[in-house]
Every structure is written in C-alpha cells, then in structure tokens.
KEGUMI-364598 format. One line per field, with one value per residue (C-alpha): residue in three letters; chain; x, y, z. Coordinates in Angstrom, 3 decimals, padded with zeros to 6 digits, always signed. Each point is the difference from the previous one (the first is absolute). Last residue first. Layout:
# residues N
residu = (ALA, ...)
chaine = (A, ...)
x = (X, ...)
y = (Y, ...)
z = (Z, ...)
//
This chain:
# residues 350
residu = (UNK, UNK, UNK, UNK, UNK, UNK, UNK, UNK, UNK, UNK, UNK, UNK, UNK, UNK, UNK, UNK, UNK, UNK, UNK, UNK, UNK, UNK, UNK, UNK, UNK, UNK, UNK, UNK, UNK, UNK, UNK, UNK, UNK, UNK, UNK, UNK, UNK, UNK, UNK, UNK, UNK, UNK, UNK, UNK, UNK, UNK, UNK, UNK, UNK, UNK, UNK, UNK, UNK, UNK, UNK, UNK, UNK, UNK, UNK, UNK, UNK, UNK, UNK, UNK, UNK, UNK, UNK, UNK, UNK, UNK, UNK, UNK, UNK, UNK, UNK, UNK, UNK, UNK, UNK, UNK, UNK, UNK, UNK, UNK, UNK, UNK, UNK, UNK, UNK, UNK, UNK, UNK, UNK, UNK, UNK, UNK, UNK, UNK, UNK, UNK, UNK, UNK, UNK, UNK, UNK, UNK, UNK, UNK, UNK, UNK, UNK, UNK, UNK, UNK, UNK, UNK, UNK, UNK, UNK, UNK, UNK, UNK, UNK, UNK, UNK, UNK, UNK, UNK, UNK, UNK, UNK, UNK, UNK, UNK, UNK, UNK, UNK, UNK, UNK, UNK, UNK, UNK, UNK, UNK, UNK, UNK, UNK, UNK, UNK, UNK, UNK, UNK, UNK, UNK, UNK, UNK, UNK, UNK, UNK, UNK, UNK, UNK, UNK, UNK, UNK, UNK, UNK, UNK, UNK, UNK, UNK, UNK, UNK, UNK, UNK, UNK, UNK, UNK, UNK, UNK, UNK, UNK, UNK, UNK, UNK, UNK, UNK, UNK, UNK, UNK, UNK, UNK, UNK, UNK, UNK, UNK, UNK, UNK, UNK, UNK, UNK, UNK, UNK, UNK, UNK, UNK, UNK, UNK, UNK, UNK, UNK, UNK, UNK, UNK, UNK, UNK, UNK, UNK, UNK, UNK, UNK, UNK, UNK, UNK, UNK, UNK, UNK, UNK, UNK, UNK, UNK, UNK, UNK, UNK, UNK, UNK, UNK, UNK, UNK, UNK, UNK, UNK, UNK, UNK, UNK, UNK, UNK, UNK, UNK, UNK, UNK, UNK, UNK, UNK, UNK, UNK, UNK, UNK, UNK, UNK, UNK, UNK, UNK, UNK, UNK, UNK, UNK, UNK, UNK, UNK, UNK, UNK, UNK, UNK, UNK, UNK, UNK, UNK, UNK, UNK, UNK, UNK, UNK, UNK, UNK, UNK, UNK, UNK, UNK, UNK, UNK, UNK, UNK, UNK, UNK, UNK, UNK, UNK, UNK, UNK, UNK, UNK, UNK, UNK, UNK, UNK, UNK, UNK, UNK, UNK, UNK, UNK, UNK, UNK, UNK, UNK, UNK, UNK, UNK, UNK, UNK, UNK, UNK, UNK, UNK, UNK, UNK, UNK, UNK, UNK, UNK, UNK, UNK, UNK, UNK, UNK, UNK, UNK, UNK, UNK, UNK, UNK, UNK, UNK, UNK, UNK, UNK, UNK, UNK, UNK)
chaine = (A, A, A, A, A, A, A, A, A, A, A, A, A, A, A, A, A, A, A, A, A, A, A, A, A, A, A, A, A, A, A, A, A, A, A, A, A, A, A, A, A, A, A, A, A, A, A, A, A, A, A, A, A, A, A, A, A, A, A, A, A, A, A, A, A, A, A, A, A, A, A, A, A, A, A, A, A, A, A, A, A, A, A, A, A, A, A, A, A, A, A, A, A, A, A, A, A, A, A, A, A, A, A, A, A, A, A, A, A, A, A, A, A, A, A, A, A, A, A, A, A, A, A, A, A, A, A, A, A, A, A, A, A, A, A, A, A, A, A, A, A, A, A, A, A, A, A, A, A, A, A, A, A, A, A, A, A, A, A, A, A, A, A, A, A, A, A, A, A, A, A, A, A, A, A, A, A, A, A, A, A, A, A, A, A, A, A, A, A, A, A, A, A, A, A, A, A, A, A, A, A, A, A, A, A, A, A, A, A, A, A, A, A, A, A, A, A, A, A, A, A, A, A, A, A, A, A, A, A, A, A, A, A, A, A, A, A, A, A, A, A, A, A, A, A, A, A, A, A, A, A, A, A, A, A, A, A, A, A, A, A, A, A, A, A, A, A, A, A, A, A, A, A, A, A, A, A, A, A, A, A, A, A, A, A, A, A, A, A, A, A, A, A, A, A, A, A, A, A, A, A, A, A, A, A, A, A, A, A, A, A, A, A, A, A, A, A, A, A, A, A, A, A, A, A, A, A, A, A, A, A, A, A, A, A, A, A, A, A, A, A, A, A, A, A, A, A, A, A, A)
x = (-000.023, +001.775, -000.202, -003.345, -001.068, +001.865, -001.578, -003.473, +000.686, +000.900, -002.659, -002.503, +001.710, -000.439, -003.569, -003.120, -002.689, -001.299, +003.466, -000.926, -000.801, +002.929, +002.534, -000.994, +000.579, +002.342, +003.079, +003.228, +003.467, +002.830, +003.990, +002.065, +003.551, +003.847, +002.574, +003.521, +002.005, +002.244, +003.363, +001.923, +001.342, -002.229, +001.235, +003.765, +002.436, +003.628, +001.510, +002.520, +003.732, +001.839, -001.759, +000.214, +003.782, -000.027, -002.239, +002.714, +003.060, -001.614, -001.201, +003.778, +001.455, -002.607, +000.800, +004.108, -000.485, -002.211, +001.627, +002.197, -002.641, -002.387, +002.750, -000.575, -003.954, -000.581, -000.932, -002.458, -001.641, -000.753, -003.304, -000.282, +002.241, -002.212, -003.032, +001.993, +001.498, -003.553, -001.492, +003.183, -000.156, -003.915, +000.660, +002.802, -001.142, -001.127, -001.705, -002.293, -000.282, -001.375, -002.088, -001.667, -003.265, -001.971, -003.498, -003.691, -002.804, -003.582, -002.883, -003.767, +000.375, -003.820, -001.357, -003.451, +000.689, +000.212, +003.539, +001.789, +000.818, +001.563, +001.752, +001.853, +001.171, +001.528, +001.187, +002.362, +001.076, +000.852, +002.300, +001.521, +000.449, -002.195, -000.294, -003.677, -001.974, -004.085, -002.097, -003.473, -003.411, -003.401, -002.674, -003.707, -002.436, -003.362, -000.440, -002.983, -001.681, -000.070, -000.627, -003.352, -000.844, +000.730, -001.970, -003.176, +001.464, +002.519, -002.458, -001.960, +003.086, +001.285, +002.668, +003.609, +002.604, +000.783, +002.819, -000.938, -003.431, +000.937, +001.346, +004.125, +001.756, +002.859, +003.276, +001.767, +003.163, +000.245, +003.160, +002.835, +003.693, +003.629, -001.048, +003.154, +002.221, -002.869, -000.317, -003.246, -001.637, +000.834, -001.896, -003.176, -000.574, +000.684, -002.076, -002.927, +000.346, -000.108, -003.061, -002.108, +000.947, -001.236, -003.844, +000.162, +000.660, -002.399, -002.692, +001.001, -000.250, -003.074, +000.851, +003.242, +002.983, +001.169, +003.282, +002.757, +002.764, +002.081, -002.676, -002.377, +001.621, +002.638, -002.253, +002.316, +001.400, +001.090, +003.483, +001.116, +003.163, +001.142, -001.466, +000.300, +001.755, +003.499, +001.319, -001.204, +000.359, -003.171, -002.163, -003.478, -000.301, -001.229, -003.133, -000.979, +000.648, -002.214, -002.700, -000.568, +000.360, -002.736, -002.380, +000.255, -001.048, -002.479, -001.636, +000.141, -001.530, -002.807, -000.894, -003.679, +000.481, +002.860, +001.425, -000.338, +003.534, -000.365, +002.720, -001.811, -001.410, +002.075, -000.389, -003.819, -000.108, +001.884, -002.103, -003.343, +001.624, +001.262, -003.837, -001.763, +002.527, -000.619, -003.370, -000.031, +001.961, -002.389, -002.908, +001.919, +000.840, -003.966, -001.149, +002.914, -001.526, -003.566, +000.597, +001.511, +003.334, +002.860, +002.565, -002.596, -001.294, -003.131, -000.360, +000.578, -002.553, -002.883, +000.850, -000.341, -003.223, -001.825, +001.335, -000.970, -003.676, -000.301, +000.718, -002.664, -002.782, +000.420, +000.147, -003.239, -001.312, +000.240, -001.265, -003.247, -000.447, +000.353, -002.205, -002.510, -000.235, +000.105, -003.251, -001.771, +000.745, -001.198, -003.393, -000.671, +000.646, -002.364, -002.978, +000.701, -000.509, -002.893, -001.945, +000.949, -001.164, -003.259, -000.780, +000.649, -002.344, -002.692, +000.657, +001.809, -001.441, +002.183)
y = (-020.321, +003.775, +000.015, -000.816, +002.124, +002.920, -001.175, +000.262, +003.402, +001.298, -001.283, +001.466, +003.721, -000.817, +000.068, -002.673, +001.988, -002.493, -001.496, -000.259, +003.465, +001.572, -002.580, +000.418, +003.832, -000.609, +001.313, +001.053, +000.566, +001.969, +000.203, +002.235, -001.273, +001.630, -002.872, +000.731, -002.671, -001.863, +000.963, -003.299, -002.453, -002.730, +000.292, -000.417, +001.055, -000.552, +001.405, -001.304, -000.282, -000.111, +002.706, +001.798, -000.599, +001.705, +003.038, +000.724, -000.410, +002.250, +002.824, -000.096, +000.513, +003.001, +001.496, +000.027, +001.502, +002.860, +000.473, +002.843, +001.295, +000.527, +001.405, +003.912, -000.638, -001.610, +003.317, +000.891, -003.178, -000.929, +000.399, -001.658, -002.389, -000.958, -000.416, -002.085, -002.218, -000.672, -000.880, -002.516, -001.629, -000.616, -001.678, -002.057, -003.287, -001.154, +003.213, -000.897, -003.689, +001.193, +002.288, +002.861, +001.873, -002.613, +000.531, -001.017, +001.070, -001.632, +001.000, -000.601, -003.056, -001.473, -001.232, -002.036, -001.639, -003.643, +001.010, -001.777, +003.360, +001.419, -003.180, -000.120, +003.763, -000.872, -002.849, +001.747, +002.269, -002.073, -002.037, +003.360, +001.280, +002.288, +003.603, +001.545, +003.057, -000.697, +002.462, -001.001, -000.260, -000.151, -001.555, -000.484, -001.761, +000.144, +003.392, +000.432, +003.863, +001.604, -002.958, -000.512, +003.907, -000.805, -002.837, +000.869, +002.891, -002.441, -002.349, +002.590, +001.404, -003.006, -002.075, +000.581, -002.957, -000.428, +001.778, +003.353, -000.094, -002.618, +002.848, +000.382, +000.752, +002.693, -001.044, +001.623, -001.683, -002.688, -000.259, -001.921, +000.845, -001.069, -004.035, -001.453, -003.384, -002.003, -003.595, -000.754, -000.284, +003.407, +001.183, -001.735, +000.971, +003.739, -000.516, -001.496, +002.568, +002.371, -001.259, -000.079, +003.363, +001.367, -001.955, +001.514, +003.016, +000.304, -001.487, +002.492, +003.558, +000.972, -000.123, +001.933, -001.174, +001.081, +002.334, -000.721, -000.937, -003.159, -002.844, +002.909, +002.947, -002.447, -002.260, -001.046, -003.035, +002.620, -001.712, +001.151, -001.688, -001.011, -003.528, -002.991, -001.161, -001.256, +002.988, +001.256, -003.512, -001.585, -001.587, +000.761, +002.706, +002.939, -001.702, -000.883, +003.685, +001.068, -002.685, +001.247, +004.369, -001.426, -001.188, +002.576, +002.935, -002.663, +000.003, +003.733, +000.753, -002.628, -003.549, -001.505, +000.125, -002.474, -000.798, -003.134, -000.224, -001.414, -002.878, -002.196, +002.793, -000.721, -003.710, +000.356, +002.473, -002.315, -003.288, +002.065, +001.618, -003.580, -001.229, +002.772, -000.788, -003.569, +000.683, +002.248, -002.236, -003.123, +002.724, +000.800, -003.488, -000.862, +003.043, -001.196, -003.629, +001.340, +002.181, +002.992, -000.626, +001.571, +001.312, +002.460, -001.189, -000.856, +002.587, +002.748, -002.001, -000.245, +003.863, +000.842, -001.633, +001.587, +003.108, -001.042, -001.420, +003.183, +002.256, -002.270, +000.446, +003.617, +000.742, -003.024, +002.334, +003.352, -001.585, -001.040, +003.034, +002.133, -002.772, +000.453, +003.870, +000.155, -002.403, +002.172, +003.024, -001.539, -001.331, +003.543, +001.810, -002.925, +000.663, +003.702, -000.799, -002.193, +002.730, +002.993, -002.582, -000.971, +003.931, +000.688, -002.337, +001.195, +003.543, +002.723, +003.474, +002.778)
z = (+031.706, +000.689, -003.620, -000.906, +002.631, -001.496, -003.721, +001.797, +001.413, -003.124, -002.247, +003.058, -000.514, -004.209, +000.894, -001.155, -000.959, -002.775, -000.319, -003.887, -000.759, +002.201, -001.939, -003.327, -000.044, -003.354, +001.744, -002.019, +000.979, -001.773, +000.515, -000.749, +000.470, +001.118, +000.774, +001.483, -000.928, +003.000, +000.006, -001.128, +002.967, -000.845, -003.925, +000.968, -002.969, -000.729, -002.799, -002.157, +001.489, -003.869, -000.821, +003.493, -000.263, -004.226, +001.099, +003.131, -002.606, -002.535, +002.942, +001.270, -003.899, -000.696, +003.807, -000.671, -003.666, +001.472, +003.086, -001.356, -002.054, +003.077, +002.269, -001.437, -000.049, +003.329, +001.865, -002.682, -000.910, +004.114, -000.737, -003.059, +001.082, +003.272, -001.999, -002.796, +003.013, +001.669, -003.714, -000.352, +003.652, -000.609, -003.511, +001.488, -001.530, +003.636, +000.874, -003.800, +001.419, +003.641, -001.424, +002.045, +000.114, -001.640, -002.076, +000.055, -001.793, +000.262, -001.832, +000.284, +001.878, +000.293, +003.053, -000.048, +003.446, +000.143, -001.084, -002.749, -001.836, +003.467, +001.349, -003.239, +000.064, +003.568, -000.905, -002.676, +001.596, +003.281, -002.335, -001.513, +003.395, +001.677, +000.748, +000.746, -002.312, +000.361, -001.600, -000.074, -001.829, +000.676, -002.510, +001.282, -002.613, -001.846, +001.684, +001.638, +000.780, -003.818, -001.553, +002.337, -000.764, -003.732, -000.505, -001.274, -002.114, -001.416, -001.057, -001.828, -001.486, -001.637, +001.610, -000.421, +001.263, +003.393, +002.149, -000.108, +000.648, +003.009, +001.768, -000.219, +003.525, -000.614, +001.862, +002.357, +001.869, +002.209, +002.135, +000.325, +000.495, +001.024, +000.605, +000.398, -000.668, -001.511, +000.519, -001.680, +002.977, +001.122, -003.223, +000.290, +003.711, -001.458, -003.068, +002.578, +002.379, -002.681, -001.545, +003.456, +000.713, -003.649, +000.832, +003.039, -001.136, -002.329, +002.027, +002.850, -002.343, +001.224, +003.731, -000.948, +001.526, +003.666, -000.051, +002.809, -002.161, -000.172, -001.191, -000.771, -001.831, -001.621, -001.474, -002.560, +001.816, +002.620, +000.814, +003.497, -000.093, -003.115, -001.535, -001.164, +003.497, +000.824, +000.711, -003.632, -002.081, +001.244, +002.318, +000.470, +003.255, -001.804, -001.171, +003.720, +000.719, -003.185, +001.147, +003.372, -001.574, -002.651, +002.236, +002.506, -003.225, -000.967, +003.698, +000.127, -003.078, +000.219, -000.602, -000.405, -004.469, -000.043, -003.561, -001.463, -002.212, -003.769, -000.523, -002.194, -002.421, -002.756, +000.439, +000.180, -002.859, -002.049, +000.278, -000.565, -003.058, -000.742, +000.382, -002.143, -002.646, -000.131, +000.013, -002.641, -002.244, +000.345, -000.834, -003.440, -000.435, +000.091, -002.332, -002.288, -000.169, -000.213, -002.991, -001.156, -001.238, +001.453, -002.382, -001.463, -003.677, +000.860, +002.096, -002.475, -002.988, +003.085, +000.614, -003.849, -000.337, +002.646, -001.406, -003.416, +001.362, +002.035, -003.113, -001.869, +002.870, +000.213, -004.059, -000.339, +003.103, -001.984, -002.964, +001.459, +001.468, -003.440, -001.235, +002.649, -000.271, -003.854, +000.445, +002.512, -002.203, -002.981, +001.871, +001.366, -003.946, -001.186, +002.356, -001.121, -003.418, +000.423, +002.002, -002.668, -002.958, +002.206, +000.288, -003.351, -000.764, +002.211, -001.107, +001.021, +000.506, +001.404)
//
C-alpha cells in the first residue's frame, strides 16, 4: 500500500494527538485522585480538630502541663505505696542448708512453745508443730529446693505467733500455711501486644511481681484479745491481709443463766424417758406448769447476773495471706535473713 506525503503527515499528527490525549487523561485522572486524597484528609483532619475541641480537656499548653503535674503525682504515690507495701519483705539466706534450717526451726519452735499463755500457762500444747510437723517433731529434712520457701513461711509464723501472744490470746490450737498458686507477672499486669510479650515471656515466666502465702491459724481469745489481734495484723509492718475470720462460742454464760441449757437437757431426758413417764405425766402436769410460773417470776424479779472475764473464750478460725515484693533480697545486696537473726540476738543480749 501506497500512501502519500500527506497522508503520511495526517497519520503522524494523529498519532502525536492520540499520545498527547492519553498523557493528558492520565494527569487529570491523577490530579483528581489526589484533590479526592487531599480533601478526605482535610475532613478527617478536620473532624479530629472539631472532636478535641470539644473533649472536656482542652488541648493546649495549660492541659498538657496538668496532665504532666498528674503523672507525677501518680508516679510518686505508686512509688510511696510500693515502699510501704513492701516494708516488711524478709531477706532470705541463700549459704544455709537442710540440716541447719531443720535445727533452726526445732530452737525456735521450743522457744515459741514457751510464751505464756492460757494452756498451763503457755500458748501452746505440748509438742506444738507450728505446722511443720515433719521437721520441728519428725525426723524428715526439708527439701534443698524448697528452703527459700520455707524460710520465708517460718519467718511469717513466728511473727503471727509472736503477734498473737502479745495480743493476749488464751491459745493457739492451729497454724499452718496452706497451698497457694504463685501468679507470674503476665498475670498480674495489664495485656501487652504480642511482640512485647514474646520478648518477655521467658523473664515473666521465671519472676513473679510478688510472693503471696497464706495460713490457717484457729486460737481462742477473748473478745478484747480478738480484737487486738485483728488490729495488730492490718497495722503490721508486714503486708498481711485477713482473708476471713470466723469465730464462735461453745457456751453462754447468759443463755445457762436464763435456763436455756437446763431446758434442752430436760427435753433430751423427756424424750427418752417419754415412755416410762407417760401414766404420771398428766398427774404432774398442773403441779409442773404452776412450779415453772413461780421459778420464771423469782428469776424475773432476780435478773441475771453476768461476768464478761469469766465468759468461755471464742474460738477464732482465720485465713490469713502474706505478700513479698522481693525488695528486701535486692536491696541487702546478699545480705541473709541468718545474719538479720544474729544481729537482732545481739541486740538483745545488749
């Protein structure tokens, strides 16, 4: 096919104008694309400035500053409140060993058993265990892995126990610690993203934020005692907690008084004597309504008589829970509960 030099120069000018059409659909197509972009931004943009101006804190330097002012203050009574919380953390000793802990706790289980008390004159039956029955009486040695946790649970009880018999308690029937699931810091802060808890999870995994232990203590004291006793424990330097605390009488002076205990003695003993006191029954009927009027009428007019010191002392049953934030092995620096002992003996014997 033939064309000719004009048809040539038409063909050339025609595509030259196909290229420049594209190009320019291309840059308007753009161009619109960004003006949609940059006006969506501008009404998002928008819409956050109108949200925070109307939030109840504006934003500007003044809120910035109160917001800092608050932080602080915050950061300072967490500071405050994990230093009284963690007042009364033990050092534990990491140079004793099984045998040495085992003696320790039979010498201060016989020094324990001698504080004076209601029992004989002491808190205490003979051959009280303290709840280490299978080494303070037994003839087991503890575990070698176990020692921190049992020091740290023998140091608590001696303290409850020195705690108690100052309060005046009548009897110490029972302590022990009982099991109690340790919760990793994971547990205990809030969630983190994944990434951060990947990185962290072995060091989670290893150091709790905190030990808790808890114990069953059941002792008989009066209602003064009681009371002092529950006292001593929240206002311990120790972080103790009472978890619950029942407590009951097994007699009542004013209900033995009143003739409750006579009446529930003679209803057992006619109900079991029913059948041999049937046929005289109705003749002492009348006789037995007119004695039990004139007795109810003289204890009337008597009035009862009561003596609070010579009440049965109550029989108290508690859980209670202690926690250690680990500030005292960080800060002693390898300083050992076994040379915090020795110094407070000194102290004494001084």
């Amino acid at each position: 096919m033939n064309l000719s030099k004009n048809q040539i120069v038409m063909l050339s000018i025609g595509g030259v104008a196909l290229v420049a059409s594209l190009a320019f659909g291309y840059l308007a197509f753009s161009a619109y694309s960004a003006k949609s972009e940059a006006s969506e931004n501008a009404e998002r943009d928008s819409s956050a400035v109108r949200s925070l101006l109307g939030a109840a804190i504006s934003p500007d330097a003044s809120s910035v500053a109160a917001v800092n002012k608050n932080r602080d203050a915050l950061a300072g009574w967490t500071e405050a409140a994990v230093s009284a919380a963690s007042a009364g953390d033990r050092a534990l000793a990491t140079d004793v060993n099984e045998a040495a802990f085992k003696q320790k706790l039979v010498d201060e289980a016989r020094a324990l058993s001698e504080l004076p008390g209601g029992v004989n004159g002491k808190i205490v039956k003979p051959d009280f265990a303290f709840g280490f029955p299978d080494f303070v009486t037994g003839d087991k040695l503890p575990e070698k892995e176990k020692l921190p946790q049992l020091q740290r649970q023998w140091a608590d009880i001696r303290t409850m126990v020195e705690t108690l018999q100052a309060c005046g308690i009548v009897e110490l029937v029972r302590i022990e610690p009982t099991l109690v699931k340790q919760p990793t810091v994971a547990e205990q802060q809030p969630k983190e993203t994944k990434k951060k808890k990947r990185k962290k999870k072995a060091d989670e995994e290893a150091k709790p934020a905190y030990t808790e232990e808890r114990y069953a203590i059941d002792f008989r004291a009066k209602p003064a005692a009681l009371v002092k006793v529950v006292n001593a424990l929240a206002t311990s330097q120790r972080f103790i907690v009472v978890e619950s605390l029942d407590f009951t009488r097994e007699s009542d002076m004013i209900g033995k008084a009143l003739g409750e205990g006579d009446k529930r003695g003679a209803d057992a003993e006619q109900q079991s004597s029913r059948p041999r006191r049937r046929r005289r029954g109705a003749e002492q009927a009348e006789f037995g309504a007119d004695a039990a009027a004139t007795d109810a009428a003289a204890e009337a007019d008597k009035g009862v008589v009561n003596d609070p010191d010579k009440e049965e002392p109550f029989l108290a049953k508690a859980v209670v829970l202690t926690y250690d934030f680990g500030s005292a092995a960080q800060a002693s620096g390898g300083e050992t509960a076994g040379a915090e002992d020795a110094k407070e003996n000194k102290e004494e014997e001084e």
